[in-house]
C-alpha positions as CSV (number, residue, x, y, z in Angstrom):
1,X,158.0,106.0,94.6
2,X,156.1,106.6,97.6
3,X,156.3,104.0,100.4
4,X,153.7,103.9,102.9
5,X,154.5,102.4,106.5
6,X,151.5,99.9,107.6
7,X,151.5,101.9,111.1
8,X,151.1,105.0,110.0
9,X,148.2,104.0,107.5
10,X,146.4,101.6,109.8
11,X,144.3,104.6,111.7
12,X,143.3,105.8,108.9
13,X,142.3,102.7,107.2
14,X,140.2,101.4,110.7
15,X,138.7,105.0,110.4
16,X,137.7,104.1,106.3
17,X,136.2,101.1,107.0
18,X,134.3,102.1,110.0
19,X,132.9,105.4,108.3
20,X,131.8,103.1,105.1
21,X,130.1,100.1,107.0
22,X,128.4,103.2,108.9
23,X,127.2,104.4,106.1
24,X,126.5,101.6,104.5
25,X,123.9,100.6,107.3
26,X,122.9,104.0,107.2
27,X,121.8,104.0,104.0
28,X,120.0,100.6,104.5
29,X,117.8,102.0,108.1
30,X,116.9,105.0,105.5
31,X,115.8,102.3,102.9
32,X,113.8,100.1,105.6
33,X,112.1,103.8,107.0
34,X,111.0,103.7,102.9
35,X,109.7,100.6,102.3
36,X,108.1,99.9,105.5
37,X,105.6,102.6,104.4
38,X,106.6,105.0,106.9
39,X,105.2,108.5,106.3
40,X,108.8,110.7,105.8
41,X,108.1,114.4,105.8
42,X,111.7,115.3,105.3
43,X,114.0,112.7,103.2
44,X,116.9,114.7,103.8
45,X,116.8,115.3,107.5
46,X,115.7,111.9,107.8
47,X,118.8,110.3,106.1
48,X,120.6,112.4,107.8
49,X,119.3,111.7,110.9
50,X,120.2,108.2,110.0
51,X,123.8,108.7,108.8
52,X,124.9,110.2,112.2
53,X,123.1,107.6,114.5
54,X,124.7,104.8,112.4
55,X,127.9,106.7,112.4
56,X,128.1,107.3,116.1
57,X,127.0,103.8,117.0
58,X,129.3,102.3,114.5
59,X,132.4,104.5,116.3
60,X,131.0,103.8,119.8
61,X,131.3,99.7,118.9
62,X,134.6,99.9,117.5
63,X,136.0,102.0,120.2
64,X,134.4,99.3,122.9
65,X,136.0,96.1,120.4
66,X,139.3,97.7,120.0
67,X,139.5,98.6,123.8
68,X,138.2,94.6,124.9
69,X,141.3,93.8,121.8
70,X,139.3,91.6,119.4
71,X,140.0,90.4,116.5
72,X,139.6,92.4,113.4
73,X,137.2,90.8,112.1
74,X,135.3,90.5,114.6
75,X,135.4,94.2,115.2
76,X,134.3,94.4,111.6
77,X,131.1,91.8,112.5
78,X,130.2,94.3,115.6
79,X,130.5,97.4,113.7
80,X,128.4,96.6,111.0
81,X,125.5,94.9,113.4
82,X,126.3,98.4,115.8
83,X,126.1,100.7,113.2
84,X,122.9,99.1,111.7
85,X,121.3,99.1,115.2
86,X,122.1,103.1,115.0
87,X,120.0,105.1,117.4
88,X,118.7,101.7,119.3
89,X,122.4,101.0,120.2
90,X,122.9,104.4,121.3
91,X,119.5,103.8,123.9
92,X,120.8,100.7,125.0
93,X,124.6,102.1,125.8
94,X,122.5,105.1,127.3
95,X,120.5,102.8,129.7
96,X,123.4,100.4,130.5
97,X,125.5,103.5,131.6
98,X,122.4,104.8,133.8
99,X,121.9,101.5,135.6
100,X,125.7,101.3,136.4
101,X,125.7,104.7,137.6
102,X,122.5,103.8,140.0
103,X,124.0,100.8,141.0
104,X,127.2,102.9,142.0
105,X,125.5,105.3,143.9
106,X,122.9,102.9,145.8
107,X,126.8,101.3,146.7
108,X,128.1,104.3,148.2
109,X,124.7,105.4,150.4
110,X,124.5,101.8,152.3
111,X,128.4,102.5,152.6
């Protein structure tokens, strides 16, 4: 019989779980572009489109979770509201990261 180590299974696992709340809010943003009446001219680029904003924002929250070392389950809360947030998380991480570098380099001129 096969015997699996909990280390060496627990990547892939956090990977799993990560991919399938991504898609899971994926597949809801898709749902909410539908029945808010929005005029889609392409279903399939748009879910698409979709699927890799909510991916990447669900992989950028649980790399910034795991790195502060929160709970599981609360890394499981913030990936699922991340991931649903999908291409406005991605703005917001894009601005934050914009101000800081500003702020850095308005430090180093008055230095």
């Amino acid at each position: 019989m096969l015997k699996f180590n909990t280390d060496s299974i627990l990547p892939y696992l956090t990977a799993m779980w990560v991919f399938a709340l991504s898609l899971l809010s994926s597949i809801v943003t898709y749902f909410n572009h539908e029945c808010s009446g929005e005029v889609i001219k392409n279903h399939t680029m748009t879910f698409f489109r979709d699927f890799f904003y909510c991916q990447m924002a669900g992989l950028v929250t649980y790399f910034l979770a795991a790195a502060a070392d929160y709970e599981p389950l609360v890394i499981a809360a913030l990936v699922s509201a991340g991931s649903h947030m999908g291409a406005r998380l991605i703005i917001a991480i894009e601005e934050f990261v914009l101000r800081a570098i500003h702020l850095c380099n308005i430090e180093k001129e008055q230095n």
